[in-house]
C-alpha positions, 0 to 999 in steps of 0.5 A, spaced: 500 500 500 503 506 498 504 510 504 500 517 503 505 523 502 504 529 508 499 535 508 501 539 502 507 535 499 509 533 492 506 527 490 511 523 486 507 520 482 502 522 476 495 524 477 492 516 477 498 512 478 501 507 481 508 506 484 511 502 478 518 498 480 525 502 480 528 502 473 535 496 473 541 499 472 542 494 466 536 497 463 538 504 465 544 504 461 543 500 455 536 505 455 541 511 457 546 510 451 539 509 445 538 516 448 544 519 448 545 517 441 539 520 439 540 526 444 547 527 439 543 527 432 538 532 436 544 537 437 546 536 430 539 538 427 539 544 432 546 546 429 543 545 422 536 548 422 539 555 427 534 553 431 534 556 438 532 552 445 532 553 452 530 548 457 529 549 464 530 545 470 527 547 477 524 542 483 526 541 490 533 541 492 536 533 491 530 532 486 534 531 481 535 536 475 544 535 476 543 528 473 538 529 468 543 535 466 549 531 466 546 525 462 544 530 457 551 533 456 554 526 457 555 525 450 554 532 447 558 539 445 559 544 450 559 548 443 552 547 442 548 543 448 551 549 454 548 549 461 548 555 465 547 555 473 548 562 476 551 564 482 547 569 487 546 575 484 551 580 485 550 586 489 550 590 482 545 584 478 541 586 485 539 594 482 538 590 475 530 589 471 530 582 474 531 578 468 537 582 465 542 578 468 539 572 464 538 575 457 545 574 456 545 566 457 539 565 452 542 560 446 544 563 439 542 559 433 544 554 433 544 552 440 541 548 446 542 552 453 540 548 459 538 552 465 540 549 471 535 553 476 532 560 472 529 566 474 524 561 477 528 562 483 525 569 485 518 565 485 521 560 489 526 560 494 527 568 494 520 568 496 519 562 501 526 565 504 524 571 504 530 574 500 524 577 495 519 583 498 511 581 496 511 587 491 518 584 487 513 577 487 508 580 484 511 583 480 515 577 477 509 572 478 505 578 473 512 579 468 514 572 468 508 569 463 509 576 458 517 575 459 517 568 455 511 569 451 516 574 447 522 569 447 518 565 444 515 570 439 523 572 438 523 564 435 527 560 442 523 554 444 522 554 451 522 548 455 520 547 461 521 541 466 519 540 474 523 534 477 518 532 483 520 528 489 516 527 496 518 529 502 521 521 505 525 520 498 528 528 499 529 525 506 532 518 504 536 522 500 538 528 504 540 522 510 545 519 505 549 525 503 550 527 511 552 518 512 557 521 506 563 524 508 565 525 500 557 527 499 557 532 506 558 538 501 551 537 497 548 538 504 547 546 504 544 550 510 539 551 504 537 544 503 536 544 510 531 550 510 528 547 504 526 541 508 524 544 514 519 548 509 517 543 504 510 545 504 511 552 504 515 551 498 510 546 495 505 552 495 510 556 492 510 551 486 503 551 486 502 558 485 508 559 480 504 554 475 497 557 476 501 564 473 506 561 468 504 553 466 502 557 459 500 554 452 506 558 449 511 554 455 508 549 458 511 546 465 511 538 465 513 535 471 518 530 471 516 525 479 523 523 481 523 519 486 526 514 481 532 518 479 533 513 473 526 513 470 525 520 472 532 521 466 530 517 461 522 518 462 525 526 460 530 525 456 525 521 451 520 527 452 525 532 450 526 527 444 520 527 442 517 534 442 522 535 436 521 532 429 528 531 427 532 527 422 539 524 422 543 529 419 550 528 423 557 528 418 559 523 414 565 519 417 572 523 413 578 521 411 584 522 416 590 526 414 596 522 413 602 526 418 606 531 414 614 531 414 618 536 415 626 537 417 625 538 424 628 534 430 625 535 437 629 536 443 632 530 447 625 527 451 629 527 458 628 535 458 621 534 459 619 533 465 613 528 466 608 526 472 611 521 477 608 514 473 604 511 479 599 507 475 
């Protein structure tokens, strides 16, 4: 029987589903590889037609966006597929219109840029936290649809991705990193708070939809407290919300070495790395 999640906690499941069992890791990586493939011959036909893309990761701290991130990276160019994850805002940034700092991020033709937390921080943690005045969340709750809608006039395809955990698998999650010496530094004094306020910041996702799940940028919720599945299950959507066809390079013929009258210098000058292994 599937335990019921607290008064107003994420439900990690869609609307009607049953807990299904956790991906293996043999399936996860054979599955994980088709995509990856398929992931490269999407990056070629986003350098092909110009096209111009951004995705948006947000969810709850250990949720996992960073995976999904990583994943989609793996096999791909940082010249064409770049991941942006911004710093607090400088005390300057802080006096700027809100979303300047991240108009210099947004992908040019030919690019996917993927936003590891966006401008969704001001109607999430700046409000719960309190480091956003009421006005300044208004404000961004009123601007933020308006805002997308004119990066998608402008041509960018904006995509946006909710990774939903529950508050036992958060927990679960968050235990083990303080179990782990070499994980502790994942634990911020923000992880903490978060999960002390996780239904205050489930509040704050439930009022961040009903003002910006819009037609033109819809938000899709990825559950995540199967972290393999919640990969590959948003890997392949984001697959599918392109028609796109095999335009990768042909295989080309590698060059022969050139010779020329040089003689290198004698090997003993260099100095190398104790061979250790």
């Amino acid at each position: 029987m599937t335990k019921k999640p607290p008064a107003g906690a994420d439900d990690a499941l869609p609307p009607g589903g049953a807990r299904r069992p956790k991906v293996k890791q043999a399936v996860y990586e054979a599955e994980l590889a088709r995509l990856q493939e398929e992931l490269v011959m999407l990056q070629y036909w986003i350098q092909r037609q110009g096209l111009r893309v951004l995705v948006i990761f947000e969810g709850r701290g250990s949720a996992g966006k960073g995976g999904v991130i990583s994943a989609l990276t793996e096999r791909t160019s940082p010249r064409t597929v770049r991941v942006v994850a911004l710093p607090k805002p400088t005390d300057r940034e802080r006096t700027q219109w809100y979303f300047q700092r991240y108009v210099e991020h947004l992908p040019a033709a030919g690019e996917m840029v993927l936003f590891d937390r966006s401008w969704y921080n001001r109607s999430g943690v700046e409000w719960v936290m309190g480091f956003c005045t009421e006005d300044e969340h208004q404000e961004f709750l009123r601007s933020c649809p308006e805002f997308e809608r004119m990066l998608v006039r402008s041509g960018i395809r904006v995509v946006k991705y909710w990774f939903s955990v529950s508050y036992d698998e958060q927990r679960r999650r968050f235990e083990a990193r303080n179990d782990e010496p070499r994980k502790r530094w994942k634990l911020s004094e923000m992880d903490l708070a978060e999960h002390e306020l996780y239904v205050r910041f489930s509040m704050a996702k439930d009022t961040t939809f009903q003002y910006t799940d819009i037609k033109q940028a819809p938000w899709y919720v990825v559950p995540s407290d199967d972290k393999r599945a919640a990969r590959l299950n948003c890997i392949s959507h984001l697959l599918g919300l392109f028609d796109y066809e095999d335009v990768a390079p042909e295989r080309v013929e590698l060059p022969e070495m050139r010779d020329i009258a040089y003689v290198r210098p004698p090997i003993h000058e260099q100095t190398f790395v104790p061979q250790l292994f």
